[in-house]
C-alpha positions in Angstrom: 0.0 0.0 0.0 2.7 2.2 0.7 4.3 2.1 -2.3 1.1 2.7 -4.1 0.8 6.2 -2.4 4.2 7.1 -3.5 3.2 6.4 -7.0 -0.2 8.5 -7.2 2.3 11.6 -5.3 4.4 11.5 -8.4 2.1 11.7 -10.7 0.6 15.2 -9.2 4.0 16.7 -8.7 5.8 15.5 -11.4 3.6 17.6 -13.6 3.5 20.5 -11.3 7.3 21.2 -10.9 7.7 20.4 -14.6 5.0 23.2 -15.7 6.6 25.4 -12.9 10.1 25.0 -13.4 9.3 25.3 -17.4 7.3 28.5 -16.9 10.2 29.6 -14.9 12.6 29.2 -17.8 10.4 30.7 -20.2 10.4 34.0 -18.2 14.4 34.2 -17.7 14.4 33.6 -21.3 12.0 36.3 -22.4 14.7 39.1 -22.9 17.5 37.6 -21.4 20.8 38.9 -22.4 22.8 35.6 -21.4 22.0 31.9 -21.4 23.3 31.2 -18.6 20.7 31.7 -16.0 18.0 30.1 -17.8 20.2 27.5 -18.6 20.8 27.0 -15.4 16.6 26.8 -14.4 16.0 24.6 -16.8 19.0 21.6 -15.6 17.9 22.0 -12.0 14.0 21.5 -13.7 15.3 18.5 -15.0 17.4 16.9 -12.0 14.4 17.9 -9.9 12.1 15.9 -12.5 14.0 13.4 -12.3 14.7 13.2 -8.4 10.9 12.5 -8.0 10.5 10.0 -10.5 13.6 8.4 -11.5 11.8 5.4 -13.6 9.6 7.8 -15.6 11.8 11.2 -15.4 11.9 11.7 -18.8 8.2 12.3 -19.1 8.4 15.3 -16.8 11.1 16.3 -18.9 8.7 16.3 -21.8 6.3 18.1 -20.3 8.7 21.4 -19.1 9.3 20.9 -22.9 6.5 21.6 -23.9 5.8 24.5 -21.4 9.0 25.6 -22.8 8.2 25.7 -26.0 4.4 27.0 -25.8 5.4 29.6 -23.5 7.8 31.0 -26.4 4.9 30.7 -28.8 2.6 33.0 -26.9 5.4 35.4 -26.1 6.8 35.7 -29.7 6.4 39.3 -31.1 5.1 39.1 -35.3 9.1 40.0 -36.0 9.8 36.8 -34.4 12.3 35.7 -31.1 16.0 37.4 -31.0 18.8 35.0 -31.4 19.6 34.6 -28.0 15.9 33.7 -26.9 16.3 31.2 -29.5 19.4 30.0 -28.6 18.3 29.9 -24.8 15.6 27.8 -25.8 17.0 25.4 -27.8 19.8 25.0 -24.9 17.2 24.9 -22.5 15.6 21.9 -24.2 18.7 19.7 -23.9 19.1 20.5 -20.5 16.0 19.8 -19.3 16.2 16.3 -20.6 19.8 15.5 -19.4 19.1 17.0 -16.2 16.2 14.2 -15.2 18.3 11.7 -16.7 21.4 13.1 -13.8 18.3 13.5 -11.5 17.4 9.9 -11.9 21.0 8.8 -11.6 21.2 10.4 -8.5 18.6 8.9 -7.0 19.6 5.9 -7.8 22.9 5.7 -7.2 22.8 7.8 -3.7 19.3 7.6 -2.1 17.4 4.2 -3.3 
């Protein structure tokens, strides 16, 4: 039974810290003048995501990427994103994922 809680819990938060820590991103992005700082949202996104749910991580991950990736849709002026928000994003997106695959690592490897 216990174990059967745990597993409903990950299911509500994995989904709410991956469209929080994704809309997070999205906001450091919009008219950031670095990529490091969002860069930096979106890994510790992903090694959160992947702390709470180290066997299905990745769909978390997927999830912020999609928040990430909507969010810039509905923010995108007609002229279209500067460079860097692009390349924010587009770094953002690899992050995310390699940062619940570290997540997951971690939790195995140094908690379970």
């Amino acid at each position: 039974m216990r174990g059967e809680a745990s597993h409903v819990s990950t299911f509500v938060y994995a989904p709410l810290v991956a469209i929080a820590a994704g809309a997070l991103t999205v906001w450091l992005i919009q008219g950031t003048t670095a990529v490091h700082i969002p860069f930096l949202a979106a890994a510790v996104g992903g090694i959160f995501l992947g702390i709470i749910d180290p066997k299905r991580g990745w769909i978390g991950a997927l999830v912020q990427v999609v928040v990430l990736i909507g969010g810039m849709q509905v923010i995108k002026s007609p002229v279209g994103l500067p460079e860097i928000e692009i390349h924010s994003l587009i770094g953002a997106i690899g992050l995310t994922l390699a940062g619940s695959f570290i997540g997951a690592y971690i939790k195995r490897a140094f908690i379970s």
